[in-house]
C-alpha positions, 0 to 999 in steps of 0.5 A: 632525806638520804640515809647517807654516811659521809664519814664512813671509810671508803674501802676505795681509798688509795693505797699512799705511795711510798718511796719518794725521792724529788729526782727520782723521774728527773728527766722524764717526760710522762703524758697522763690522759685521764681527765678526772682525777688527773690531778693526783697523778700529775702531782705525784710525777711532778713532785719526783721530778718528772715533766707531765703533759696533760691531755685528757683525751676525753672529758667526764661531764654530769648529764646536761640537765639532771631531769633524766636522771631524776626520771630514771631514779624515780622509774627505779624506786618504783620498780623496787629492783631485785638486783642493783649492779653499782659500777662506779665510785662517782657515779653512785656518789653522783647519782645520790647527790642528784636524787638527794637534790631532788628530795628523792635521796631518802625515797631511793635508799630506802627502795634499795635497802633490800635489794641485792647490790653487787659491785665491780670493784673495791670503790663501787663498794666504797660508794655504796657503803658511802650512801648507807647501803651494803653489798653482797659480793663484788665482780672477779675481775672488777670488769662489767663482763664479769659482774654480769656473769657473776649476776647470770650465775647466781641469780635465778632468771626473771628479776627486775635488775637496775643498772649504775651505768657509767661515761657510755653504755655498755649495751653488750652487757645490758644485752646480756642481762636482757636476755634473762630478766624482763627489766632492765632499768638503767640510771647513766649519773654522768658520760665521757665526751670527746675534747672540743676542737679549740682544745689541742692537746690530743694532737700535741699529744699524738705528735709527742708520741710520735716523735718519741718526745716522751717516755711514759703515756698513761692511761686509767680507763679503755675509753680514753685509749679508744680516744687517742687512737680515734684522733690518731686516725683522724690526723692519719697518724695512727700506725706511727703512734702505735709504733711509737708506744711498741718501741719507744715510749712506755705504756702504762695502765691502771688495770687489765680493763684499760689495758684491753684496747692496748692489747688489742692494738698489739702493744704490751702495757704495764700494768699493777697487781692492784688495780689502784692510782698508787700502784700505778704510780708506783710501778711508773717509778720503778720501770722507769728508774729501772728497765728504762736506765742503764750506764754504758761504760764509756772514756768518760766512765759510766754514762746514763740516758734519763729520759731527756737526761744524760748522766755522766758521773755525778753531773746531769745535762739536759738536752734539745729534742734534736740533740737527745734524738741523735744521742739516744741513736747513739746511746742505743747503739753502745759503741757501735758505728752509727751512720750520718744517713741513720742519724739524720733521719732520727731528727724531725723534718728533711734534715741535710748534711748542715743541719747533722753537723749543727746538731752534733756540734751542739750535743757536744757543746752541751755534754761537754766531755771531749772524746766522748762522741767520737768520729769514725772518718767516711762511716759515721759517728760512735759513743767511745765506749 
């Protein structure tokens, strides 16, 4: 029977997030990505008046049969591993719950009990103390490259050294490690799988993105950006959706790990100080409400664009994707001339001259402040600022 201690406080508890306000992200549109855990996220925009599409680009599933898993935990009590390297929260948890199953959870804690554990991060540490066990230090950077340096600079060569792997391995790391000790053991609780092809989201997505109908995408792990750039490329979009995330739509990453492919795509994301779901959520609220909101004085006095959201005084008036198309066209413009041409080819599909003048009648119907978007005869249309 495993030594295990539920009840001990995980020092991977998040963090709670302050500050809330029900129309605090009224009018944004936010795309979360993660599959497990998304849950937390989706609740906390949701509960400050954000509208969330969810479309986890990959899907965490435990291994199809735990018979492999079982193997590769027996082949790691048996070799009773100098070095243990735990990457994840879940998976240790994972991994437990199946040795503890297969009545080898005892067995498995009592092999580790005098093994050298190193973490990634904080919650790998949390799981480790979760199952009865301690470590002795924790990565720099909470990524496997840097607990494998850690390993490569304090270790002495020659040890057996098990491996928590976690969604793929990382066999560049596993490399690594290879090339200095003679075992390397690795146990893999559970992997990511892309969505089947009767799920539709990631494209819904991958059009959202592209015609900027919404505001923030957000991402918690590299592989799920890896993701949504491989299904990009599938449908042939994916210079338009990076486009897309560089100008108009606001990326957001839970940590410098999931921001790597970002960077490498040549986006810049924001991400926390503290690699945690509370701060990002925190920080999603505050970049939102602040560089993604500002009043341009107008005849109608200040006037602000929320996400789909126009603010005008006191009253808040919710708008069709076509008319939020021209009036951000507008808005950004900040009373500068705005061609039917330049208009036009913000709106979705082959739009003609009928189909401009139905929009704007409608976004001035809907806005209901006479004057406000003015007409300038022969050259285009303006926010009378």
């Amino acid at each position: 029977m495993s030594t295990r201690h539920p009840g001990v406080r995980s020092d991977a508890q998040e963090e709670p997030v302050i500050g809330l306000r029900p129309d605090q992200l009224h009018g944004f549109r936010i795309a979360v990505t993660s599959d497990r855990r998304s849950g937390d996220l989706i609740d906390a925009f949701e509960r400050r008046g954000a509208t969330v599409l969810h479309a986890p680009t990959l899907h965490i599933v435990n291994a199809a049969e735990d018979e492999p898993v079982i193997a590769d935990t027996r082949a790691i009590i048996a070799a009773r591993p100098d070095l243990l390297l735990a990457t994840t929260a879940y998976g240790i948890r994972r991994w437990f719950d199946v040795a503890d199953a297969a009545g080898q959870g005892g067995a498995l804690t009592e092999a580790l009990s005098g093994t050298s554990i190193l973490v990634r991060g904080p919650k790998a540490r949390g799981g480790i103390r979760a199952a009865g066990l301690d470590d002795v230090g924790m990565s720099a950077e909470e990524t496997s490259a840097s607990l494998v340096d850690k390993v490569l600079e304090e270790f002495p060569p020659g040890l057996t050294v098990a491996v928590q792997v976690h969604g793929h391995q990382d066999e560049l790391q596993l490399d690594r490690l290879r090339a200095v000790h003679p075992r390397v053991l690795t146990v893999a609780p559970y992997r990511w799988v892309a969505p089947d092809d009767s799920d539709h989201r990631v494209r819904r997505l991958v059009d959202a993105v592209c015609a900027a109908q919404l505001d923030c995408i957000t991402f918690t792990s590299a592989p799920a950006v890896d993701a949504l750039l491989s299904a990009a490329d599938e449908l042939g979009r994916r210079t338009e959706l990076l486009a897309a995330m560089r100008d108009t739509v606001l990326t957001a990453a839970v940590g410098p790990v999931t921001a790597a492919p970002l960077l490498a795509a040549g986006l810049e994301p924001i991400q926390p100080e503290r690699f945690r779901m509370g701060a990002l959520i925190r920080l999603v609220c505050e970049h939102l409400e602040g560089a993604h909101v500002d009043a341009v004085p107008t005849v109608a006095g200040p006037v602000l664009l929320r996400g789909t959201v126009v603010q005008i005084g006191e009253r808040r008036v919710a708008l069709t994707p076509s008319a939020l198309a021209i009036f951000r066209a507008l808005y950004a413009a900040r009373g500068a001339v705005v061609s039917r041409e330049e208009l036009a080819r913000v709106l979705p599909g082959d739009a003609d001259d009928h189909v401009l003048e139905m929009a704007l009648s409608r976004l001035r119907q809907s806005l209901a402040s006479p004057g406000l978007i003015a007409t300038v005869v022969k050259r285009g249309y303006r926010l009378n600022v």
